[in-house]
mmJSON file of the N, C-alpha and C atoms, coordinates in Angstrom:
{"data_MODEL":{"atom_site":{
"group_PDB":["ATOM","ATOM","ATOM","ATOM","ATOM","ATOM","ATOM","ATOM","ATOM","ATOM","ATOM","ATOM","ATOM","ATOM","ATOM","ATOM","ATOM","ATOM","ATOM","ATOM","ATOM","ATOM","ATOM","ATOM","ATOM","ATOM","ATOM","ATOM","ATOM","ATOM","ATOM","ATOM","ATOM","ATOM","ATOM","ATOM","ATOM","ATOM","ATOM","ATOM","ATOM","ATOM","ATOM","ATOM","ATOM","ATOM","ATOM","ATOM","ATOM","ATOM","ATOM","ATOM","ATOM","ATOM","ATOM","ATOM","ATOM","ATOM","ATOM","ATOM","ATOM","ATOM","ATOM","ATOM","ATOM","ATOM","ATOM","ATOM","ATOM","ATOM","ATOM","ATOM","ATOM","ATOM","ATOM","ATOM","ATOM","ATOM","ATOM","ATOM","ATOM","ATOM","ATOM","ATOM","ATOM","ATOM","ATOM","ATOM","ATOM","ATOM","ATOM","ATOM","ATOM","ATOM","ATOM","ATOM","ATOM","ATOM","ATOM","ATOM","ATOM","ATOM","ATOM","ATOM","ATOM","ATOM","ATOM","ATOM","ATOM","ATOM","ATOM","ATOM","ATOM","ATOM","ATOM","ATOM","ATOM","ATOM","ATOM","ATOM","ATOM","ATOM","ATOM","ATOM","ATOM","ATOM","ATOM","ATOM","ATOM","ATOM","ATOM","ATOM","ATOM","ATOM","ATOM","ATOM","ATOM","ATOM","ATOM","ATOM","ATOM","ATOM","ATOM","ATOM","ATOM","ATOM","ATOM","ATOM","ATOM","ATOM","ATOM","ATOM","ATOM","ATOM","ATOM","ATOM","ATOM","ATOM","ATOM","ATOM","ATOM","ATOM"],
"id":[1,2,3,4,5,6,7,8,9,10,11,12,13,14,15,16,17,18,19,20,21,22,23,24,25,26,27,28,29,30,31,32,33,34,35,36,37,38,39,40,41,42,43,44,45,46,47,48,49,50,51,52,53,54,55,56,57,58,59,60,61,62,63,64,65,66,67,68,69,70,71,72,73,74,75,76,77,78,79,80,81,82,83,84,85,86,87,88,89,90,91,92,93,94,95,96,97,98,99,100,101,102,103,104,105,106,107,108,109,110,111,112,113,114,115,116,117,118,119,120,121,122,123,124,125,126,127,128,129,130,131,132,133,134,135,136,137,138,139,140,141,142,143,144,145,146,147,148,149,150,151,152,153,154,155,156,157,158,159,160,161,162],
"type_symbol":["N","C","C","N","C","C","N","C","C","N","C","C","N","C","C","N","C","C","N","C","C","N","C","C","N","C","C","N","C","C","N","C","C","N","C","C","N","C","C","N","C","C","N","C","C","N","C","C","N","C","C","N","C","C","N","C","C","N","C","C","N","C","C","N","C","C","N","C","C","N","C","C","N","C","C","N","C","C","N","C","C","N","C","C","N","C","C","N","C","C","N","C","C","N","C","C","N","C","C","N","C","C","N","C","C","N","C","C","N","C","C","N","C","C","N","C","C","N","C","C","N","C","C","N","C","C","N","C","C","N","C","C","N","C","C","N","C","C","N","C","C","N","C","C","N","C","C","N","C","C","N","C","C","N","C","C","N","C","C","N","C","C"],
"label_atom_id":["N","CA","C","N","CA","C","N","CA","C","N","CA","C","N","CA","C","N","CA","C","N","CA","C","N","CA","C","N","CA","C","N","CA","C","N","CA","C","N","CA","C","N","CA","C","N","CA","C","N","CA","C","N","CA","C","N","CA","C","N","CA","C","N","CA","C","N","CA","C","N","CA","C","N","CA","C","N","CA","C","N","CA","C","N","CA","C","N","CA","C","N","CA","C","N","CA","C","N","CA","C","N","CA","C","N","CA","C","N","CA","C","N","CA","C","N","CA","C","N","CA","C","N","CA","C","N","CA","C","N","CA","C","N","CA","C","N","CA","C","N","CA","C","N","CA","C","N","CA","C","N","CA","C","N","CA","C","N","CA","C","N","CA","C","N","CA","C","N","CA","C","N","CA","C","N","CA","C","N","CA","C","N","CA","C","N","CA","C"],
"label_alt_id":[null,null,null,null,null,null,null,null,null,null,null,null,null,null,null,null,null,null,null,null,null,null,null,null,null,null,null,null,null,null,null,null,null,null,null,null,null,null,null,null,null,null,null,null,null,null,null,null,null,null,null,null,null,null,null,null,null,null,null,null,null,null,null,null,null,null,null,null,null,null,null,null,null,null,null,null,null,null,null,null,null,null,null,null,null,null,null,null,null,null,null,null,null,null,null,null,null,null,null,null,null,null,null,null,null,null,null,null,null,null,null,null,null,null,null,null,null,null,null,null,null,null,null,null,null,null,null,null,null,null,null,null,null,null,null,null,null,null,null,null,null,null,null,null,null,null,null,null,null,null,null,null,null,null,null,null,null,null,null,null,null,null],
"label_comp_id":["UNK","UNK","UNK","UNK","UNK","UNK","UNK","UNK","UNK","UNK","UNK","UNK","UNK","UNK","UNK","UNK","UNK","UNK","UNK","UNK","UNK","UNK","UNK","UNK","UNK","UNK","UNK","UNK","UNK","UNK","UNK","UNK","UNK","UNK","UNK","UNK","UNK","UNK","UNK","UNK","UNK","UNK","UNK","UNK","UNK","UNK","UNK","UNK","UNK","UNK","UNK","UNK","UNK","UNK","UNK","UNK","UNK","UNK","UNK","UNK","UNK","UNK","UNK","UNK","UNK","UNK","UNK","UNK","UNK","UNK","UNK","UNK","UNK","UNK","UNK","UNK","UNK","UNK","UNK","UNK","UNK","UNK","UNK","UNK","UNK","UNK","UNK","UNK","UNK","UNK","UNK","UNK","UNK","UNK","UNK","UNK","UNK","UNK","UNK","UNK","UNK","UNK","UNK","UNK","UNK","UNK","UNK","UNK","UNK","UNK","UNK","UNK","UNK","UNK","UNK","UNK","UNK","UNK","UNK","UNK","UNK","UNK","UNK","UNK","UNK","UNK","UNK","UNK","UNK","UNK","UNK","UNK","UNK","UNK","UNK","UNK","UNK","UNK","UNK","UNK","UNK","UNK","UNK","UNK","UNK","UNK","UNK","UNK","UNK","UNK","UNK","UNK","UNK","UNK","UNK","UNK","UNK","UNK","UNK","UNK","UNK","UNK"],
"label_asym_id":["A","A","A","A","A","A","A","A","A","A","A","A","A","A","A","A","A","A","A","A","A","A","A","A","A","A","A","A","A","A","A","A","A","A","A","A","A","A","A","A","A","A","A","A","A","A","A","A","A","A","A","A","A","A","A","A","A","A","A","A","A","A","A","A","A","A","A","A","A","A","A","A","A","A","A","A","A","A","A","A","A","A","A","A","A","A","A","A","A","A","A","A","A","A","A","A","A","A","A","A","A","A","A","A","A","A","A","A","A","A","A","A","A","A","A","A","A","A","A","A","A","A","A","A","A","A","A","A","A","A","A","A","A","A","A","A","A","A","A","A","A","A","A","A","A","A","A","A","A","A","A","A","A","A","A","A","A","A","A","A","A","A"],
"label_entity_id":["1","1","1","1","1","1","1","1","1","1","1","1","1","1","1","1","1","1","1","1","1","1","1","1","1","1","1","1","1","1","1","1","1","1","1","1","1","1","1","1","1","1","1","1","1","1","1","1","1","1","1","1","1","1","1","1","1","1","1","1","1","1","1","1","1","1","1","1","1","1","1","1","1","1","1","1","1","1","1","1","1","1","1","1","1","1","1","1","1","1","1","1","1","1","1","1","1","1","1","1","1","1","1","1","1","1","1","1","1","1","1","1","1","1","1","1","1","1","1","1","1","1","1","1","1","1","1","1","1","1","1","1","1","1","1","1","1","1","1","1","1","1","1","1","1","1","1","1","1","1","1","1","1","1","1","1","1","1","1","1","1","1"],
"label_seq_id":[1,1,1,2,2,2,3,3,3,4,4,4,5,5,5,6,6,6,7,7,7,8,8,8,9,9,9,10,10,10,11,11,11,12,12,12,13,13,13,14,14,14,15,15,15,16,16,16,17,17,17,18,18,18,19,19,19,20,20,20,21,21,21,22,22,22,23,23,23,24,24,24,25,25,25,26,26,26,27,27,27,28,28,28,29,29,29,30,30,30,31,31,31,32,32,32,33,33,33,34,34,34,35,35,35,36,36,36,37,37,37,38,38,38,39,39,39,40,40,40,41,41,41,42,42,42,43,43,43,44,44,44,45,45,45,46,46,46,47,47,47,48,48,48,49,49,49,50,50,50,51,51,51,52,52,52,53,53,53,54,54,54],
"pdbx_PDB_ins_code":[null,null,null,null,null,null,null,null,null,null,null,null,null,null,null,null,null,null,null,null,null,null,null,null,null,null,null,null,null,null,null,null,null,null,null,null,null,null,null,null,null,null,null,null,null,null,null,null,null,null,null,null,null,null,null,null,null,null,null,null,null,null,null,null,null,null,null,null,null,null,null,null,null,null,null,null,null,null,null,null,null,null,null,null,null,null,null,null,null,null,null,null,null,null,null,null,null,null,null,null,null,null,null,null,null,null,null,null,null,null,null,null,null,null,null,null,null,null,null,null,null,null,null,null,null,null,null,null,null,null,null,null,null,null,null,null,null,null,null,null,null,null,null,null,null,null,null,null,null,null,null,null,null,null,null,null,null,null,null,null,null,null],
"Cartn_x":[-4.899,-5.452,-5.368,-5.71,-5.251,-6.609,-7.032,-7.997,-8.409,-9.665,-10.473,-11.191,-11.056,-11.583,-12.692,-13.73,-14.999,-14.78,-15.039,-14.888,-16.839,-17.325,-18.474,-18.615,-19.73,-19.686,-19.501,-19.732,-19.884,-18.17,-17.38,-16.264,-15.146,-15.428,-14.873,-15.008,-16.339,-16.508,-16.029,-15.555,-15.427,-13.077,-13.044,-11.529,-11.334,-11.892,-11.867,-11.85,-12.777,-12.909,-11.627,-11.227,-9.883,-9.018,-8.951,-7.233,-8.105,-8.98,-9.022,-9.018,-9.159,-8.876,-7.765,-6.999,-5.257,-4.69,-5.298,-4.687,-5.278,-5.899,-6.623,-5.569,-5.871,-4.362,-3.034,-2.877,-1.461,-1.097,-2.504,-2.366,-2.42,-2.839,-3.291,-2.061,-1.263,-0.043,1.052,1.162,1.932,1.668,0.765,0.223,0.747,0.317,0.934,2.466,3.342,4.736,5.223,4.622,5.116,4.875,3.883,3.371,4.644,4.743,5.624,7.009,7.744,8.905,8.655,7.427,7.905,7.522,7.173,6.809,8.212,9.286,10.229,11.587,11.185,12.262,11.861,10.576,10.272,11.092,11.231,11.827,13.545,14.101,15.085,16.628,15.976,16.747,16.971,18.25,18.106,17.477,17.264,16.184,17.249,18.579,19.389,19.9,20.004,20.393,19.677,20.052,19.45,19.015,17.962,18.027,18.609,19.202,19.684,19.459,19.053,18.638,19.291,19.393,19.321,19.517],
"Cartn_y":[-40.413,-39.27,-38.044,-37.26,-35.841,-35.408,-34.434,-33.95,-32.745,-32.994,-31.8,-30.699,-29.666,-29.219,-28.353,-28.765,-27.757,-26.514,-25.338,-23.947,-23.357,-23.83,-23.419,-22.65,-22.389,-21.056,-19.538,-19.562,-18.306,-17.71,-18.765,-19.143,-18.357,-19.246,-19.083,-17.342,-16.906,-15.523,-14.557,-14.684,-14.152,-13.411,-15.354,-15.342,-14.758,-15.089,-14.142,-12.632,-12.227,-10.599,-10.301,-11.0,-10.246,-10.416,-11.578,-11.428,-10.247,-10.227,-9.145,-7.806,-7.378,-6.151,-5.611,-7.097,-7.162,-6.222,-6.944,-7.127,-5.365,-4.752,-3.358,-2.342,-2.77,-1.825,-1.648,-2.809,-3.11,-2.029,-2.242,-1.563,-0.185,0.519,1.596,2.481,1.282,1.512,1.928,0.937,1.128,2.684,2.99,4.582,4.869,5.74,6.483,6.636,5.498,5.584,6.316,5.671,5.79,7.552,7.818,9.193,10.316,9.942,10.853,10.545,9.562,9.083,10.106,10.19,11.379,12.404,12.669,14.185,15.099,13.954,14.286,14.335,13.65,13.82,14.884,15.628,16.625,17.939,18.102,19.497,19.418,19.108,18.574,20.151,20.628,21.658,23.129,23.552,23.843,25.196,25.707,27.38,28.459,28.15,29.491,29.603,29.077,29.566,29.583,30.718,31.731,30.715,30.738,30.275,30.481,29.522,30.012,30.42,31.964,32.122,33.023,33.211,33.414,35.084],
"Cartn_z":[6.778,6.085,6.982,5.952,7.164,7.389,8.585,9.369,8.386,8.191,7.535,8.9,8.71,9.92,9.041,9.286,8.607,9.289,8.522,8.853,8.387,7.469,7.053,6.317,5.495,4.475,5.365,6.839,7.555,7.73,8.307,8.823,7.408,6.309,4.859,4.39,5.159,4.683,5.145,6.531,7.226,7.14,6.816,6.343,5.17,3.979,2.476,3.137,4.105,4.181,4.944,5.891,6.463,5.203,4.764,3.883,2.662,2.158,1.375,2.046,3.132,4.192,4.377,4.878,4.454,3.579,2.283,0.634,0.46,1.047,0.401,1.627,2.64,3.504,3.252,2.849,1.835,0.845,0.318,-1.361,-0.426,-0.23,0.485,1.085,2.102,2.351,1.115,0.248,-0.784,-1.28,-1.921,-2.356,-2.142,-0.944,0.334,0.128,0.549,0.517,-0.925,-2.252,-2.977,-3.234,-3.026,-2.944,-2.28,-1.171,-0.391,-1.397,-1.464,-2.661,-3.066,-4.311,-5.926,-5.138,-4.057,-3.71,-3.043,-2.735,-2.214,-3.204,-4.138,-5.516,-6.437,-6.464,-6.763,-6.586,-5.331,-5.406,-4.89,-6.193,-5.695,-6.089,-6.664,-6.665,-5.713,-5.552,-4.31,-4.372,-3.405,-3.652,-3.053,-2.605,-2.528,-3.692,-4.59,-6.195,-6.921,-7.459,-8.831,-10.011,-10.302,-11.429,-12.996,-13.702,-14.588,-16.014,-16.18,-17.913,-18.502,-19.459,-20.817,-21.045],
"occupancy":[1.0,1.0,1.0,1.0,1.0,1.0,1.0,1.0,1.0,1.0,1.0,1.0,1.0,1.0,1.0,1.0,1.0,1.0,1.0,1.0,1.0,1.0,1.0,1.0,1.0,1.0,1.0,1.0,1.0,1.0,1.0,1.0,1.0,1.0,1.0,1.0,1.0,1.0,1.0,1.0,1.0,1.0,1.0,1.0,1.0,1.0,1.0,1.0,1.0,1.0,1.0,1.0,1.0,1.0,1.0,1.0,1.0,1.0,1.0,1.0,1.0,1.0,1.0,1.0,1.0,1.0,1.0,1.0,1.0,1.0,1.0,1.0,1.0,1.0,1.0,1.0,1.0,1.0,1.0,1.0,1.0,1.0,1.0,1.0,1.0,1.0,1.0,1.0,1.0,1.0,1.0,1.0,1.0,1.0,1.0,1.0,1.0,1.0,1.0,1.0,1.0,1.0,1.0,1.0,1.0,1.0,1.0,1.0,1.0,1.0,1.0,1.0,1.0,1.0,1.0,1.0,1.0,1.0,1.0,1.0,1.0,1.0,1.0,1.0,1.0,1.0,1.0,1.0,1.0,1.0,1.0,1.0,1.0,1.0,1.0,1.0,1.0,1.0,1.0,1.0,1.0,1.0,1.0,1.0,1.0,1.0,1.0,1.0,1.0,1.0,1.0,1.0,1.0,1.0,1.0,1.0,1.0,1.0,1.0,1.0,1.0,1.0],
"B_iso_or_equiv":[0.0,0.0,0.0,0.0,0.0,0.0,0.0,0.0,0.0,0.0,0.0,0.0,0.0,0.0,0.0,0.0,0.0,0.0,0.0,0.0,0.0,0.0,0.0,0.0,0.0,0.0,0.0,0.0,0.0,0.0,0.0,0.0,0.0,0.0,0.0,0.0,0.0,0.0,0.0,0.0,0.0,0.0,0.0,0.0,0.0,0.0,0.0,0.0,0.0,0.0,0.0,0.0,0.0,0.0,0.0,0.0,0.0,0.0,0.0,0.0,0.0,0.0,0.0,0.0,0.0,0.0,0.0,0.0,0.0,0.0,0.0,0.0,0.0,0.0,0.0,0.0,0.0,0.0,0.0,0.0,0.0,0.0,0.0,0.0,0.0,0.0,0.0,0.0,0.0,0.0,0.0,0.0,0.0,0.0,0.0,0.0,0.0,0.0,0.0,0.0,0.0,0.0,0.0,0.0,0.0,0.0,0.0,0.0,0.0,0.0,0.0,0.0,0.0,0.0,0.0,0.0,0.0,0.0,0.0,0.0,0.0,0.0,0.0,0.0,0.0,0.0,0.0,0.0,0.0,0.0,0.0,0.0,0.0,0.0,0.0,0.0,0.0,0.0,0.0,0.0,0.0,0.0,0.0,0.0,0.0,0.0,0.0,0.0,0.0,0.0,0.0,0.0,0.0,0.0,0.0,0.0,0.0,0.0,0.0,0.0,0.0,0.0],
"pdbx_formal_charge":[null,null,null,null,null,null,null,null,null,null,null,null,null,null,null,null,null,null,null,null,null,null,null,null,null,null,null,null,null,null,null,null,null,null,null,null,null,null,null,null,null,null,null,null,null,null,null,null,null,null,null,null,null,null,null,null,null,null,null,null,null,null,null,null,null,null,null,null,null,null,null,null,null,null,null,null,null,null,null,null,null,null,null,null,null,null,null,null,null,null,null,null,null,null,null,null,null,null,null,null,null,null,null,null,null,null,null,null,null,null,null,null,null,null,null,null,null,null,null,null,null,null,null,null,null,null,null,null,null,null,null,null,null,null,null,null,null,null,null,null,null,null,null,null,null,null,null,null,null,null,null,null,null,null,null,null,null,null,null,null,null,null],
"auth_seq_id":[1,1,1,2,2,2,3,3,3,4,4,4,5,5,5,6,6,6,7,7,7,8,8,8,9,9,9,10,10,10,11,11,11,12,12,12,13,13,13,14,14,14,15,15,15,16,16,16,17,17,17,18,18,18,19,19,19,20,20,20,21,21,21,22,22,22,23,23,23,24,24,24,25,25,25,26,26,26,27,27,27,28,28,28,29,29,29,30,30,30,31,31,31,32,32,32,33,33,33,34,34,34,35,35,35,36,36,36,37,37,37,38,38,38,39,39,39,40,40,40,41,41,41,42,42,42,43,43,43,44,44,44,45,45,45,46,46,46,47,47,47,48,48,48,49,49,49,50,50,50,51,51,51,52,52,52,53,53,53,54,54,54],
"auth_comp_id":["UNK","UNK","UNK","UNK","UNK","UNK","UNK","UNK","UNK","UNK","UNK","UNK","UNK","UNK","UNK","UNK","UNK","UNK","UNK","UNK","UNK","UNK","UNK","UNK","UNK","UNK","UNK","UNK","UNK","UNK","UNK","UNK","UNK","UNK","UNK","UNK","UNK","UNK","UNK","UNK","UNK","UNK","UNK","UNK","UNK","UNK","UNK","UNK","UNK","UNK","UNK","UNK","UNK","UNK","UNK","UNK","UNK","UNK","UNK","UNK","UNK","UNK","UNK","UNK","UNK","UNK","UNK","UNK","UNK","UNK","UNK","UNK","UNK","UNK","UNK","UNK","UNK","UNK","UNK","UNK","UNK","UNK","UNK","UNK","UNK","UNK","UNK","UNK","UNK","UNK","UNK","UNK","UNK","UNK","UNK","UNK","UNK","UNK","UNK","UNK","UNK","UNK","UNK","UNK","UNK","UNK","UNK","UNK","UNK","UNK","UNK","UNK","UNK","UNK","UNK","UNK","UNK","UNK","UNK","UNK","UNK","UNK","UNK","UNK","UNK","UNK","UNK","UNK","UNK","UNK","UNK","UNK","UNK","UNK","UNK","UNK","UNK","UNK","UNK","UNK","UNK","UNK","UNK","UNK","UNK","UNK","UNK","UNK","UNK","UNK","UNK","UNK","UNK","UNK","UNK","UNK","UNK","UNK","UNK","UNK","UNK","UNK"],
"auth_asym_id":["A","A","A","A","A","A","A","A","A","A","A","A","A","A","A","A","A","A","A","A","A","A","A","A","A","A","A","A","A","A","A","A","A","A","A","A","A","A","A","A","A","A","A","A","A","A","A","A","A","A","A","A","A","A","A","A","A","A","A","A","A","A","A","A","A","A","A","A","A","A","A","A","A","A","A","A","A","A","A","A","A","A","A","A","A","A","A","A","A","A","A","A","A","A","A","A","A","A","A","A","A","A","A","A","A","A","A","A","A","A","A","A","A","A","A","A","A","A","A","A","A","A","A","A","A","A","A","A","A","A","A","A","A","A","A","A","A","A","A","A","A","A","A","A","A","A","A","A","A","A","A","A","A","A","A","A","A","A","A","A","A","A"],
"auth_atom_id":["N","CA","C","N","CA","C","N","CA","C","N","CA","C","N","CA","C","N","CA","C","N","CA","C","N","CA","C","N","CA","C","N","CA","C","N","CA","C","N","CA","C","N","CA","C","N","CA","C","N","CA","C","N","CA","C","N","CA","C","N","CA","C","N","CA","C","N","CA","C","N","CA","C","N","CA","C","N","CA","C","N","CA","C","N","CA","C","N","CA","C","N","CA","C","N","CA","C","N","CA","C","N","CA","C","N","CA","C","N","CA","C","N","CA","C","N","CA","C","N","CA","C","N","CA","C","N","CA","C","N","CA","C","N","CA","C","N","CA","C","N","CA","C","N","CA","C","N","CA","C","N","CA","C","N","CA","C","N","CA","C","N","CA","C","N","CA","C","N","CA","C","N","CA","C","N","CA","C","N","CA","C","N","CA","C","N","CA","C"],
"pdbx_PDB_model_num":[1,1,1,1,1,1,1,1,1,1,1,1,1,1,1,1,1,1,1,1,1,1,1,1,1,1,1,1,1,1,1,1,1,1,1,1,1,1,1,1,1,1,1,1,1,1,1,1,1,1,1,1,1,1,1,1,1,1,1,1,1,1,1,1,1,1,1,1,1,1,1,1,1,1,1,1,1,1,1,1,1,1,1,1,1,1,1,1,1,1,1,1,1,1,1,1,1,1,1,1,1,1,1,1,1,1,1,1,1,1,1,1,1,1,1,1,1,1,1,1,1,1,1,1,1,1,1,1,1,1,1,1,1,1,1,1,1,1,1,1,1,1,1,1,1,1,1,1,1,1,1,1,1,1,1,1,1,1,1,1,1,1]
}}}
């Protein structure tokens, strides 16, 4: 049989809070990147030419 290694309810709480700490920096990270992305496909036209109207 394989080795159970008791961790405890303290142990268990402690691991849930990092990987959910993880899982929220992650997300956090992601934003961010994606943020700068559309902020940089935004101004994609160039500003020494005239705009064109009518």
């Amino acid at each position: 049989m394989s080795k159970r290694s008791d961790i405890g309810p303290g142990g268990k709480a402690a691991l849930a809070g990092a990987i959910g700490s993880a899982a929220i920096a992650a997300a956090v990270m992601f934003v961010n990147k994606r943020k700068e992305r559309d902020k940089k496909k935004r101004f994609t036209t160039p500003f020494n030419e005239p705009p064109e109207t009518d």
